[in-house]
N, CA, C and O atoms as a Maestro MAE file, in Angstrom:
{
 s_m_m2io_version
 :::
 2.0.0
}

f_m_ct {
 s_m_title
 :::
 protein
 m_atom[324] {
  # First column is atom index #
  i_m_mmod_type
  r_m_x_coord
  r_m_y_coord
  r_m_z_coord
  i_m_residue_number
  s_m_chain_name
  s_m_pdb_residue_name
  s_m_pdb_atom_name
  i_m_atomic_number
  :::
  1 25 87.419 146.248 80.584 1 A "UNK " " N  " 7
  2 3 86.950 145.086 79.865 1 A "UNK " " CA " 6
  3 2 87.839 143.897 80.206 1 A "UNK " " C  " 6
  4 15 89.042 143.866 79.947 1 A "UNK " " O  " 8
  5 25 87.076 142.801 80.879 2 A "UNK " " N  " 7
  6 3 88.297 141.572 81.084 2 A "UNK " " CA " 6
  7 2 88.173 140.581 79.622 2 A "UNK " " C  " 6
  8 15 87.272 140.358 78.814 2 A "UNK " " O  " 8
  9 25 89.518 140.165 79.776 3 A "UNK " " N  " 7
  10 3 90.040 139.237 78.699 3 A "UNK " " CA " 6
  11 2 89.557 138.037 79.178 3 A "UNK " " C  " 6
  12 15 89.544 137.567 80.316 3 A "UNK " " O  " 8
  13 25 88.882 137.327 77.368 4 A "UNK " " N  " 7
  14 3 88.235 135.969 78.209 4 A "UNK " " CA " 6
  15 2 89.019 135.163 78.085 4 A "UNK " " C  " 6
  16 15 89.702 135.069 77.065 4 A "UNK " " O  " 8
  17 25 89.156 134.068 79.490 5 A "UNK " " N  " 7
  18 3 89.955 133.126 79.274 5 A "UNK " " CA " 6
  19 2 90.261 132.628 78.225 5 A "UNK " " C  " 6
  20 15 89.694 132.714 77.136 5 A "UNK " " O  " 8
  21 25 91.966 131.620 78.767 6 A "UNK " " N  " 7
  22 3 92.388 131.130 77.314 6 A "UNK " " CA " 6
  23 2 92.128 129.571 77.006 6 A "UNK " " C  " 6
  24 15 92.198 128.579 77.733 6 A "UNK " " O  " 8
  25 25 91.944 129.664 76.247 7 A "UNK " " N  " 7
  26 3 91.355 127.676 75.435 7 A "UNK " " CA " 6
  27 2 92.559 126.689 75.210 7 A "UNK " " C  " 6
  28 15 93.360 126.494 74.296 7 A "UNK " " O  " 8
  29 25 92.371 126.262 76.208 8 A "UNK " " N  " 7
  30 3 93.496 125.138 76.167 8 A "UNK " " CA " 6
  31 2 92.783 123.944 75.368 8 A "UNK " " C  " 6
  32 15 91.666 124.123 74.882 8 A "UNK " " O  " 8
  33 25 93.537 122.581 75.232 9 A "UNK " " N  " 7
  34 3 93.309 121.740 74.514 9 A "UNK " " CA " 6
  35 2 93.653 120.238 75.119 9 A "UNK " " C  " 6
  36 15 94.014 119.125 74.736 9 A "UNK " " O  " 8
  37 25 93.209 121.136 76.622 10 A "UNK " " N  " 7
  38 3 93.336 119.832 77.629 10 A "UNK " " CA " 6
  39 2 92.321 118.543 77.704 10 A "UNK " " C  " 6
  40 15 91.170 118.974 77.643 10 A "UNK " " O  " 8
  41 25 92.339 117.342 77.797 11 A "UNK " " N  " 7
  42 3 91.366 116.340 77.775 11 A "UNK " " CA " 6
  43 2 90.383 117.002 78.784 11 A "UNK " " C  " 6
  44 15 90.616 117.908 79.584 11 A "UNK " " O  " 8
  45 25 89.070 116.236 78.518 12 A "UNK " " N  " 7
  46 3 88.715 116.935 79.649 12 A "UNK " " CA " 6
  47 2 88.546 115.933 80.976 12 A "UNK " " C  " 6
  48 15 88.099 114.791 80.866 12 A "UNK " " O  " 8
  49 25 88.955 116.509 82.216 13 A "UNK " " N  " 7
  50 3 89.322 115.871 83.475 13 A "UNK " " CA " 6
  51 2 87.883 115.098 83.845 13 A "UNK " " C  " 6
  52 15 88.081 115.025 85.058 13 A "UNK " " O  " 8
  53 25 86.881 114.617 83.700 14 A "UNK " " N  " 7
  54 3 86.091 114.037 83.817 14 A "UNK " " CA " 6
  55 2 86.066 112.607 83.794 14 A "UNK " " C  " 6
  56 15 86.022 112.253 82.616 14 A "UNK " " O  " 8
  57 25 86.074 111.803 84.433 15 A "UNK " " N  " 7
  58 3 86.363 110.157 83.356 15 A "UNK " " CA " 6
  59 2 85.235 109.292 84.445 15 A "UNK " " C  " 6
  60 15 85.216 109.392 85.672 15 A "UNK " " O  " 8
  61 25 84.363 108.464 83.611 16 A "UNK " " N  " 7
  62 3 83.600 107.466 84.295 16 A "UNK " " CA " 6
  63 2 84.118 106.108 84.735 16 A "UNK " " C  " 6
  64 15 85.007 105.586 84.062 16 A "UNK " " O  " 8
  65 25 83.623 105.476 85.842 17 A "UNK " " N  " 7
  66 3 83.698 103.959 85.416 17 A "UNK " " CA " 6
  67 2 83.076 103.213 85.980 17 A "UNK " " C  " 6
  68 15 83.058 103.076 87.204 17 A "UNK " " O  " 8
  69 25 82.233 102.379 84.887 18 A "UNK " " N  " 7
  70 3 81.492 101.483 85.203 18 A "UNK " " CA " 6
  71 2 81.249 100.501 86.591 18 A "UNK " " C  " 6
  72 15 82.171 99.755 86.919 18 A "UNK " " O  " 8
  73 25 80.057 100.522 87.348 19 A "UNK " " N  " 7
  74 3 80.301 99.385 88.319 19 A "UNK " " CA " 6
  75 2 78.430 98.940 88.790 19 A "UNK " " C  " 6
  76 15 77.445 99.540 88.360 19 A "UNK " " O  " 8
  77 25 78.422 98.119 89.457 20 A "UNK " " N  " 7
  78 3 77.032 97.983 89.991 20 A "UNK " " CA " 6
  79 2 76.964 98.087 91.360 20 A "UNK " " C  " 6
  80 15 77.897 97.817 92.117 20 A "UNK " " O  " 8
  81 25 75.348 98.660 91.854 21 A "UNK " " N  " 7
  82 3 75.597 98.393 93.519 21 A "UNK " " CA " 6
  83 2 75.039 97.241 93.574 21 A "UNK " " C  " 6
  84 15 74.678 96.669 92.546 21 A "UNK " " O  " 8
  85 25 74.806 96.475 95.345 22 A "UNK " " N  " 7
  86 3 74.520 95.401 95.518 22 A "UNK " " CA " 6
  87 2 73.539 94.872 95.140 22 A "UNK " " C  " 6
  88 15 73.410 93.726 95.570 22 A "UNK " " O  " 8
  89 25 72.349 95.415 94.152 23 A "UNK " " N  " 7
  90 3 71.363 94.654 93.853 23 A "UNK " " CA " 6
  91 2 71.623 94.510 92.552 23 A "UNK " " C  " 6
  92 15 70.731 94.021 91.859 23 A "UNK " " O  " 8
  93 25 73.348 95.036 91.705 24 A "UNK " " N  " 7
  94 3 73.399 94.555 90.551 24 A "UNK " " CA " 6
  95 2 72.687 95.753 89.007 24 A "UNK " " C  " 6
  96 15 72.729 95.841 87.780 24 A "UNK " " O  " 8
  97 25 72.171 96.359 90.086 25 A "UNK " " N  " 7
  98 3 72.077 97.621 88.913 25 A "UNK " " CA " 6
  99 2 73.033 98.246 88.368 25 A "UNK " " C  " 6
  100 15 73.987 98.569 89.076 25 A "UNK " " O  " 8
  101 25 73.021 98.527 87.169 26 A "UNK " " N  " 7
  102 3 74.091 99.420 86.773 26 A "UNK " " CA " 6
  103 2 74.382 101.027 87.160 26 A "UNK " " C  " 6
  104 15 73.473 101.831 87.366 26 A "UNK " " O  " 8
  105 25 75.824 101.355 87.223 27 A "UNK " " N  " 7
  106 3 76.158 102.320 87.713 27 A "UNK " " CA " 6
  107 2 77.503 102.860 87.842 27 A "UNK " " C  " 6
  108 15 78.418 102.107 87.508 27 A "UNK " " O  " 8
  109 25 77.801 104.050 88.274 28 A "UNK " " N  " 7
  110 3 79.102 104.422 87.917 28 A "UNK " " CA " 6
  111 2 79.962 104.929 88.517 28 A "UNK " " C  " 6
  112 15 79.314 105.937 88.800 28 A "UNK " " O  " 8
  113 25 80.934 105.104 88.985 29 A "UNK " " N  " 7
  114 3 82.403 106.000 90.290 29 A "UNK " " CA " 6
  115 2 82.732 106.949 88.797 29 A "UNK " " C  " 6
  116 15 83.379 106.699 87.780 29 A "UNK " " O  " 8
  117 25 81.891 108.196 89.284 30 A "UNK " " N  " 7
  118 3 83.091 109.543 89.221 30 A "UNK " " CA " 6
  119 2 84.280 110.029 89.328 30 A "UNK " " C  " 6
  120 15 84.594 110.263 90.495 30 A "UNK " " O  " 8
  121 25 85.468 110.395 88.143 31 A "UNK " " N  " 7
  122 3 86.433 111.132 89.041 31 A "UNK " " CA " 6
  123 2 86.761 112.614 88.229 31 A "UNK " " C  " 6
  124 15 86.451 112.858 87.062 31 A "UNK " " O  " 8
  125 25 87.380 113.410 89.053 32 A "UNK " " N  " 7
  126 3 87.284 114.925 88.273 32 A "UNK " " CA " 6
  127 2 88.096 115.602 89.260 32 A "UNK " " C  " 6
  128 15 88.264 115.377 90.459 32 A "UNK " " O  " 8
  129 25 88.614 116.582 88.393 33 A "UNK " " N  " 7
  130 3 89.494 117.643 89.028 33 A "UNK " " CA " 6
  131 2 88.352 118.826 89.267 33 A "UNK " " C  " 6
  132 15 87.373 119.288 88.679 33 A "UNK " " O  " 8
  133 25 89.064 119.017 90.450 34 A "UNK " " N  " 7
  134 3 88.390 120.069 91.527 34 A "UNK " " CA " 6
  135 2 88.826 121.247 91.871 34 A "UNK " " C  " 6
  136 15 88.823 121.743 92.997 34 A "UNK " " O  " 8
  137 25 89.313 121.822 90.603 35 A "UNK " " N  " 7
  138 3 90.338 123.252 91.222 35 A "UNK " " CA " 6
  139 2 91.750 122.264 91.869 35 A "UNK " " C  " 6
  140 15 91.981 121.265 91.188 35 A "UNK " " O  " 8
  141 25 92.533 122.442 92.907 36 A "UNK " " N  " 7
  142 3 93.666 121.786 92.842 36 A "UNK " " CA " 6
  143 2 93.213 120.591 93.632 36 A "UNK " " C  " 6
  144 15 94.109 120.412 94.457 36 A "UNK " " O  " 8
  145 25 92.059 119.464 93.844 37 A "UNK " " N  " 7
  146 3 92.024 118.755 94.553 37 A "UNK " " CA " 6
  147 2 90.794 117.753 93.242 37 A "UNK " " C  " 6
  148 15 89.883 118.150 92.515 37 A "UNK " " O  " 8
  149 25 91.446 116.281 93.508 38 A "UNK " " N  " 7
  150 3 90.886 115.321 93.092 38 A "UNK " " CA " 6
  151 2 89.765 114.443 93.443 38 A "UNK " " C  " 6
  152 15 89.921 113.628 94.352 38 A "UNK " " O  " 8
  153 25 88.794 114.516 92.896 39 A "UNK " " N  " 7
  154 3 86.983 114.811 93.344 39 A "UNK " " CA " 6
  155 2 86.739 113.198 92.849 39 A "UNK " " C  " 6
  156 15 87.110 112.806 91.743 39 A "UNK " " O  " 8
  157 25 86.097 112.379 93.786 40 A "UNK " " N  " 7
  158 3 85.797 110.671 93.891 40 A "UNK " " CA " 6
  159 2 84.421 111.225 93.967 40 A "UNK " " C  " 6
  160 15 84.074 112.010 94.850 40 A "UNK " " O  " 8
  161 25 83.441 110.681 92.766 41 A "UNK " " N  " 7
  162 3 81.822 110.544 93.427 41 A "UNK " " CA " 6
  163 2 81.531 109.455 93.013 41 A "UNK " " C  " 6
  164 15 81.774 108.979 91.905 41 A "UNK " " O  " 8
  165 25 80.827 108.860 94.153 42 A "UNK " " N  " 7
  166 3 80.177 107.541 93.851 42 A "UNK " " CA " 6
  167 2 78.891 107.292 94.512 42 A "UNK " " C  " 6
  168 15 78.494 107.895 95.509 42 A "UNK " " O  " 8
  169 25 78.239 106.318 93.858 43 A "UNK " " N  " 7
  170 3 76.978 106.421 93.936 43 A "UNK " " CA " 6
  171 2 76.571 106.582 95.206 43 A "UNK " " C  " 6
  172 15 77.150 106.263 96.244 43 A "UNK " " O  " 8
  173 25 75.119 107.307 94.978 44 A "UNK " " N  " 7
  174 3 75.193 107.651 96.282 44 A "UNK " " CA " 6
  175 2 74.359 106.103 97.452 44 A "UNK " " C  " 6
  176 15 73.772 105.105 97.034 44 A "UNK " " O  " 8
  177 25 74.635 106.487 98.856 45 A "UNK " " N  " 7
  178 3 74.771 105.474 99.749 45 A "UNK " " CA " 6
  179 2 74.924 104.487 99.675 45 A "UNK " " C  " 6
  180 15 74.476 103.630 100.437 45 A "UNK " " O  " 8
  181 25 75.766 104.288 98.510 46 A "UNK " " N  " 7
  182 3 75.770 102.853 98.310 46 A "UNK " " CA " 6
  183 2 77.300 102.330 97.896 46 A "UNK " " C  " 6
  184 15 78.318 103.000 97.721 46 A "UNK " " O  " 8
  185 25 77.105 100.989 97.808 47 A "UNK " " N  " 7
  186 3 78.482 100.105 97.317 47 A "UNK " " CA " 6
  187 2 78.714 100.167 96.371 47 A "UNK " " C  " 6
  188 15 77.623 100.208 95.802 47 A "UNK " " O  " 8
  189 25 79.993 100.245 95.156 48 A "UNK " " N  " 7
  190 3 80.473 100.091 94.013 48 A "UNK " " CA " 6
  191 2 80.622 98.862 93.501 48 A "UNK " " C  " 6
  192 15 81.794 98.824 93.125 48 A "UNK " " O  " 8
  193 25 80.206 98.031 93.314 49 A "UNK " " N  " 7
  194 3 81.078 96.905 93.658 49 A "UNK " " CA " 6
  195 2 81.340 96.382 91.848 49 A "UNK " " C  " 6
  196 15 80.611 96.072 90.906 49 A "UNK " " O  " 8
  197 25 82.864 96.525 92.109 50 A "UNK " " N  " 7
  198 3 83.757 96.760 90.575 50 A "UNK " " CA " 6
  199 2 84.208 95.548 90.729 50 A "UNK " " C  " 6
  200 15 84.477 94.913 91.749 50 A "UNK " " O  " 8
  201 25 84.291 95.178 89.158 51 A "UNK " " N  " 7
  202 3 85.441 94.113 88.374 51 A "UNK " " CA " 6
  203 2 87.249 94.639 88.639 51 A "UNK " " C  " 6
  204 15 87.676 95.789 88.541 51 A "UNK " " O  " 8
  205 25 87.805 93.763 88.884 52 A "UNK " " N  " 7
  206 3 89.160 94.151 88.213 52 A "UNK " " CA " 6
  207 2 89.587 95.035 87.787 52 A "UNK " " C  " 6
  208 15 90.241 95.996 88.190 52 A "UNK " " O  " 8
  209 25 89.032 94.561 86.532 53 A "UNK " " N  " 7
  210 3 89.389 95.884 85.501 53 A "UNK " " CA " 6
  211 2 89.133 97.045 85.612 53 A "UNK " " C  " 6
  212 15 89.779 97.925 85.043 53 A "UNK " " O  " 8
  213 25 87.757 97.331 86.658 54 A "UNK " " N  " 7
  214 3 86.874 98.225 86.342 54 A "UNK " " CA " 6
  215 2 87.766 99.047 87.798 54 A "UNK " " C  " 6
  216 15 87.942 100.253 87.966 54 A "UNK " " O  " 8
  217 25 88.129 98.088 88.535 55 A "UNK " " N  " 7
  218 3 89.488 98.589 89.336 55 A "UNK " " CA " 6
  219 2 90.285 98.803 89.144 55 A "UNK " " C  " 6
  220 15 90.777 99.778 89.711 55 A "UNK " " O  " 8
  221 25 90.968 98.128 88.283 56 A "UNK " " N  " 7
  222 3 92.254 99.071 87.903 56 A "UNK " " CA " 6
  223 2 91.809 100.409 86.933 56 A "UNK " " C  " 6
  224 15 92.365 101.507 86.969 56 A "UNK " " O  " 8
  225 25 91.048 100.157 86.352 57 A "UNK " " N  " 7
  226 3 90.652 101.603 85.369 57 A "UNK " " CA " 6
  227 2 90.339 102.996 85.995 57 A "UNK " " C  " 6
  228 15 90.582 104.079 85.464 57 A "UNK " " O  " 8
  229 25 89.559 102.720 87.631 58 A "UNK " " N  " 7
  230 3 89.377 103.408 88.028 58 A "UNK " " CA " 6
  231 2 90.845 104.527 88.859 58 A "UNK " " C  " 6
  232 15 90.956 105.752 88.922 58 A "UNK " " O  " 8
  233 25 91.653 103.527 89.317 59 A "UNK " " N  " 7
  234 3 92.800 103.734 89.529 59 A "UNK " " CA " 6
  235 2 94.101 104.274 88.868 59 A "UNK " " C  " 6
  236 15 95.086 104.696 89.475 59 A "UNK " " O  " 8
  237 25 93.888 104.163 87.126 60 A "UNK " " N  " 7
  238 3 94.439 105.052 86.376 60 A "UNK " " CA " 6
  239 2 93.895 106.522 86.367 60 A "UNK " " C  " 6
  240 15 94.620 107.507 86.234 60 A "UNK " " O  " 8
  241 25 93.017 106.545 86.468 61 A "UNK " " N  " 7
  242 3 91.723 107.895 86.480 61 A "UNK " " CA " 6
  243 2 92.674 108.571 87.386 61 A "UNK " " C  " 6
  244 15 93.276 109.624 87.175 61 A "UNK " " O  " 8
  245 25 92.731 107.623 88.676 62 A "UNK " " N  " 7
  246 3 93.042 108.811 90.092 62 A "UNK " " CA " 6
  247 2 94.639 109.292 89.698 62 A "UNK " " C  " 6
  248 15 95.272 110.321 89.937 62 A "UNK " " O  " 8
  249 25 94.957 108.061 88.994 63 A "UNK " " N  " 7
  250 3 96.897 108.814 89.020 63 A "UNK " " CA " 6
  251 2 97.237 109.617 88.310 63 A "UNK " " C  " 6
  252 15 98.201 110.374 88.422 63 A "UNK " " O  " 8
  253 25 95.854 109.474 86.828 64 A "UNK " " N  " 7
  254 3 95.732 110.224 85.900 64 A "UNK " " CA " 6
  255 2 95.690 112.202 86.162 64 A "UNK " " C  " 6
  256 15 96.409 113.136 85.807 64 A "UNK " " O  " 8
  257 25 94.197 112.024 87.110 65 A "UNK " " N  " 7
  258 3 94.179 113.718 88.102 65 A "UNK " " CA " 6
  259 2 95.149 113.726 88.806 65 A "UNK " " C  " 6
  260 15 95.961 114.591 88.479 65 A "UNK " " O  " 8
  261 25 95.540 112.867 90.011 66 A "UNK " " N  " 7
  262 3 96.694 113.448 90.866 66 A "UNK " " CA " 6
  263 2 98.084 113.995 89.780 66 A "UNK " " C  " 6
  264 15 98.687 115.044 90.006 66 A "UNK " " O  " 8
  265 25 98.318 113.360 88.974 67 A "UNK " " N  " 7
  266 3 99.552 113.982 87.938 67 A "UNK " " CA " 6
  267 2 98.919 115.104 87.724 67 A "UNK " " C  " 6
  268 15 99.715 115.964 87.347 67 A "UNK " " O  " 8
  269 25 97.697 115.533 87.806 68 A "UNK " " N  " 7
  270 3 97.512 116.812 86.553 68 A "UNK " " CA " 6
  271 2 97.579 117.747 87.399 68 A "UNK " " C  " 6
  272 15 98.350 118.684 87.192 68 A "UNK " " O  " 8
  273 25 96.845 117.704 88.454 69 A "UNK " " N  " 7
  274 3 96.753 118.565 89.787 69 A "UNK " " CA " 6
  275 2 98.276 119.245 89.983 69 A "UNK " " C  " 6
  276 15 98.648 120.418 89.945 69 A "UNK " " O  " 8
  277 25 98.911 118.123 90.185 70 A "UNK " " N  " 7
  278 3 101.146 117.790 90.893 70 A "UNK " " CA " 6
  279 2 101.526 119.134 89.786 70 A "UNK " " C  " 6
  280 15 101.865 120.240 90.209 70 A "UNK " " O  " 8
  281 25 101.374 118.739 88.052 71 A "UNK " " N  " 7
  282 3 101.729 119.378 87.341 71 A "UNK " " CA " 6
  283 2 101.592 120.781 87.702 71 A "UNK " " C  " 6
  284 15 102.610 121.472 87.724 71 A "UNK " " O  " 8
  285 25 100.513 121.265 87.976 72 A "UNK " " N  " 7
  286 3 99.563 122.457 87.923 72 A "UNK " " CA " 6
  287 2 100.350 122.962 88.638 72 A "UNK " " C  " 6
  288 15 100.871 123.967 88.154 72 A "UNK " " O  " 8
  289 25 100.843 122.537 90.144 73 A "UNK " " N  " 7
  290 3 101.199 122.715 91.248 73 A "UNK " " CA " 6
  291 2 102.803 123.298 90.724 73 A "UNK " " C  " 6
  292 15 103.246 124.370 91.137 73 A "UNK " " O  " 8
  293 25 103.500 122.482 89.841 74 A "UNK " " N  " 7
  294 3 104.514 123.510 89.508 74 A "UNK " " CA " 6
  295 2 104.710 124.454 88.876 74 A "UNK " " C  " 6
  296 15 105.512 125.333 89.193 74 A "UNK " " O  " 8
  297 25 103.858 124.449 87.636 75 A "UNK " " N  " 7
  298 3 103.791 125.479 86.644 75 A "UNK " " CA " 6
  299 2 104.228 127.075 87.507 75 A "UNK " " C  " 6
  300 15 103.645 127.178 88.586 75 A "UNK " " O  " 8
  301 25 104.985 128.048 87.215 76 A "UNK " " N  " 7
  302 3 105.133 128.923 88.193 76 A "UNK " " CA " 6
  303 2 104.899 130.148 86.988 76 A "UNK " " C  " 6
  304 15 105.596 130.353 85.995 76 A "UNK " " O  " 8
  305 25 103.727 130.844 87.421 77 A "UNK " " N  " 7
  306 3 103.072 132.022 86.490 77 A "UNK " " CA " 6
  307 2 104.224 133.101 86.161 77 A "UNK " " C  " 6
  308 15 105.136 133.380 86.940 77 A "UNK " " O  " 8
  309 25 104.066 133.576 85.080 78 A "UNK " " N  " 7
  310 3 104.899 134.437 84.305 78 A "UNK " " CA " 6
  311 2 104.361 135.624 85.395 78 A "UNK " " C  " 6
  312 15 103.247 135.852 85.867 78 A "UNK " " O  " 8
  313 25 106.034 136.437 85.613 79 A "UNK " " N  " 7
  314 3 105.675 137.618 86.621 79 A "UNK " " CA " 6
  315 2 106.355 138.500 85.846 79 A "UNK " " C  " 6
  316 15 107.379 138.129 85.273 79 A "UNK " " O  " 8
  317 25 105.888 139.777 85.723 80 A "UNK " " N  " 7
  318 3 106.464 141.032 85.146 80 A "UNK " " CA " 6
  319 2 107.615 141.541 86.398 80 A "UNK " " C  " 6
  320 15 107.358 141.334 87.584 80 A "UNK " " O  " 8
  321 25 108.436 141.979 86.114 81 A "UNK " " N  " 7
  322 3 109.078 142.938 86.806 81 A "UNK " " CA " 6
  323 2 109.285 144.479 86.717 81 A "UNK " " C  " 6
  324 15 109.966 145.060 87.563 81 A "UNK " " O  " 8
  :::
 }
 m_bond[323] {
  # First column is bond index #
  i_m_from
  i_m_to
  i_m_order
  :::
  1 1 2 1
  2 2 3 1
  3 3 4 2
  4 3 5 1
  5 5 6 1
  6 6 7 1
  7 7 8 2
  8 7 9 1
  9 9 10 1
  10 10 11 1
  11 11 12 2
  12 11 13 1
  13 13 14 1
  14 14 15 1
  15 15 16 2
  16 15 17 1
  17 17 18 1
  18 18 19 1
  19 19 20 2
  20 19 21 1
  21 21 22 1
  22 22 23 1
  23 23 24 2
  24 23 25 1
  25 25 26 1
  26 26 27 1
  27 27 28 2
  28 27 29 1
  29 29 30 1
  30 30 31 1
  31 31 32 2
  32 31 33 1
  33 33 34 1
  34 34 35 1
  35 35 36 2
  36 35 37 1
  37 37 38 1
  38 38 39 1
  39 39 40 2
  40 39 41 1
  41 41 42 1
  42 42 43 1
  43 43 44 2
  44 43 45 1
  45 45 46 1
  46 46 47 1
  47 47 48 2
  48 47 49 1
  49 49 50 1
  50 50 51 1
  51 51 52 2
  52 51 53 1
  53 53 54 1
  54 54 55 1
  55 55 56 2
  56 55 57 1
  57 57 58 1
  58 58 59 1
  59 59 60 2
  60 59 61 1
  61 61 62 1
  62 62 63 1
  63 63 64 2
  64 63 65 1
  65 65 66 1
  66 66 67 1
  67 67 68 2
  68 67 69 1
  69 69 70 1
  70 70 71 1
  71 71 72 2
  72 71 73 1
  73 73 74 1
  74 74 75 1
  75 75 76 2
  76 75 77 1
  77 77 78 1
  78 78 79 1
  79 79 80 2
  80 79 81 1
  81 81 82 1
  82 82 83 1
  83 83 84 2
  84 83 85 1
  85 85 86 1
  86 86 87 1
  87 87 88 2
  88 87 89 1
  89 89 90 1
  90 90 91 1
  91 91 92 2
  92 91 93 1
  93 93 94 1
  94 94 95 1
  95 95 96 2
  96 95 97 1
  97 97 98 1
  98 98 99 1
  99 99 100 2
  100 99 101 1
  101 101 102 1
  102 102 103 1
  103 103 104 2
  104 103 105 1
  105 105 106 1
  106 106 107 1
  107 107 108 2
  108 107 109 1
  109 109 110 1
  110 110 111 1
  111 111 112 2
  112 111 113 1
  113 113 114 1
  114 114 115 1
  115 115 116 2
  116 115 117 1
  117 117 118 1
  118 118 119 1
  119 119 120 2
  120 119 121 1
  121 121 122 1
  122 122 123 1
  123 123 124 2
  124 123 125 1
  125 125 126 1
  126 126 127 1
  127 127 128 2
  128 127 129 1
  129 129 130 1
  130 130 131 1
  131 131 132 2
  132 131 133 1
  133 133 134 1
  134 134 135 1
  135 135 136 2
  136 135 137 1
  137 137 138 1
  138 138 139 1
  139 139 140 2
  140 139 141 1
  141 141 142 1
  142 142 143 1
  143 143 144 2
  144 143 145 1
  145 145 146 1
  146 146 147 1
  147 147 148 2
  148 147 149 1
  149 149 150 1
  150 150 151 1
  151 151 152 2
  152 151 153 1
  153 153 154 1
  154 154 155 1
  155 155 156 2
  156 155 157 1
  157 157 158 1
  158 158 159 1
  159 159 160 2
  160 159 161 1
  161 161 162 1
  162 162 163 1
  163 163 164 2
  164 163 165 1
  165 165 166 1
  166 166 167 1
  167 167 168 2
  168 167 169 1
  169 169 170 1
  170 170 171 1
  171 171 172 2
  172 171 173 1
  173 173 174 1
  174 174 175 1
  175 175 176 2
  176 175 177 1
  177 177 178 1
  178 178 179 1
  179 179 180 2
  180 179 181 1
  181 181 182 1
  182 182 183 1
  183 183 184 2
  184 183 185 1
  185 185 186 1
  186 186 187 1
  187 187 188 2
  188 187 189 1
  189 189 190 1
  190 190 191 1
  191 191 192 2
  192 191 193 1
  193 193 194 1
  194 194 195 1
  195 195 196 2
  196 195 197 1
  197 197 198 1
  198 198 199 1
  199 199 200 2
  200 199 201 1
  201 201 202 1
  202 202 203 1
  203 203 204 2
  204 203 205 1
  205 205 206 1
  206 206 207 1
  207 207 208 2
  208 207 209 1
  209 209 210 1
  210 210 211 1
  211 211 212 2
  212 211 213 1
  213 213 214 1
  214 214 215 1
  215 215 216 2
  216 215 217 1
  217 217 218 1
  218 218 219 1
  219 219 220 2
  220 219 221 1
  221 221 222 1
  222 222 223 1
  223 223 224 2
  224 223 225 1
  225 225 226 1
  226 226 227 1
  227 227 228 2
  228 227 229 1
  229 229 230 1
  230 230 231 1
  231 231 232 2
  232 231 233 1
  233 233 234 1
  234 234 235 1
  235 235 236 2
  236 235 237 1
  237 237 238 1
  238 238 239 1
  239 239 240 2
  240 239 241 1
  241 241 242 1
  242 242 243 1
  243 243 244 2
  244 243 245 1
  245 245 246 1
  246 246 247 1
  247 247 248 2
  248 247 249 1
  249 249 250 1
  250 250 251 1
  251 251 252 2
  252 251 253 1
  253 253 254 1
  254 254 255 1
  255 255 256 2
  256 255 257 1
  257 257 258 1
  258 258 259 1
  259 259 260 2
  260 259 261 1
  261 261 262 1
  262 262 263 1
  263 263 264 2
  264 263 265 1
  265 265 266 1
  266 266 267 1
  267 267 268 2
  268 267 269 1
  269 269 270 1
  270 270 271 1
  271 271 272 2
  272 271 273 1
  273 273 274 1
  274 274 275 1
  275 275 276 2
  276 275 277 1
  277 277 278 1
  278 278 279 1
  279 279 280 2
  280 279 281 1
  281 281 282 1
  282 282 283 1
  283 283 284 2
  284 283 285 1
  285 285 286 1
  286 286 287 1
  287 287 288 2
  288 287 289 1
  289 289 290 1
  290 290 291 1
  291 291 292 2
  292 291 293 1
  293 293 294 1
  294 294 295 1
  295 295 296 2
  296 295 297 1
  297 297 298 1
  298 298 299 1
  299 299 300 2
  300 299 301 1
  301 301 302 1
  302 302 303 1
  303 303 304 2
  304 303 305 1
  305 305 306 1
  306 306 307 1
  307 307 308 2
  308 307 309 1
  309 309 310 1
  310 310 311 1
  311 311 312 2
  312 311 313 1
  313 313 314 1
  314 314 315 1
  315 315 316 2
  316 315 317 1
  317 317 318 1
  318 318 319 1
  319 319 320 2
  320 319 321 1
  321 321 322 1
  322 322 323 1
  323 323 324 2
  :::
 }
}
């Protein structure tokens, strides 16, 4: 019988942010953790084309996953001997 995973109380790695493509429609840049790699989706074939803000916000997102990923990366699993 396997043990079901355990429930952490982590945010969840998902985060949107707002932008339009070139005809001004609304729309959005994806970011998300990917197992140990940091996942960009954006609309598809097309341009983002972001505010400022909506640039820098997006850019906390990425430093936000790359820290979480880095973290992950040290954590070193409990080993029995």
């Amino acid at each position: 019988m396997q043990t079901p995973p355990a429930i952490t109380n982590t945010p969840p790695t998902r985060r949107d942010v707002g932008c339009t493509d070139g005809f001004k429609r609304p729309k959005k840049v994806t970011t998300y953790l990917g197992g140990d790699r940091v996942v960009l989706l954006a609309p598809p074939a097309e341009a983002a084309l972001m505010t400022p803000e909506a640039a820098r916000e997006l850019a906390d997102h990425l430093n936000e996953h790359a820290d979480d990923v880095e973290t992950r990366r040290r954590v070193v699993p409990f080993a029995r001997r």
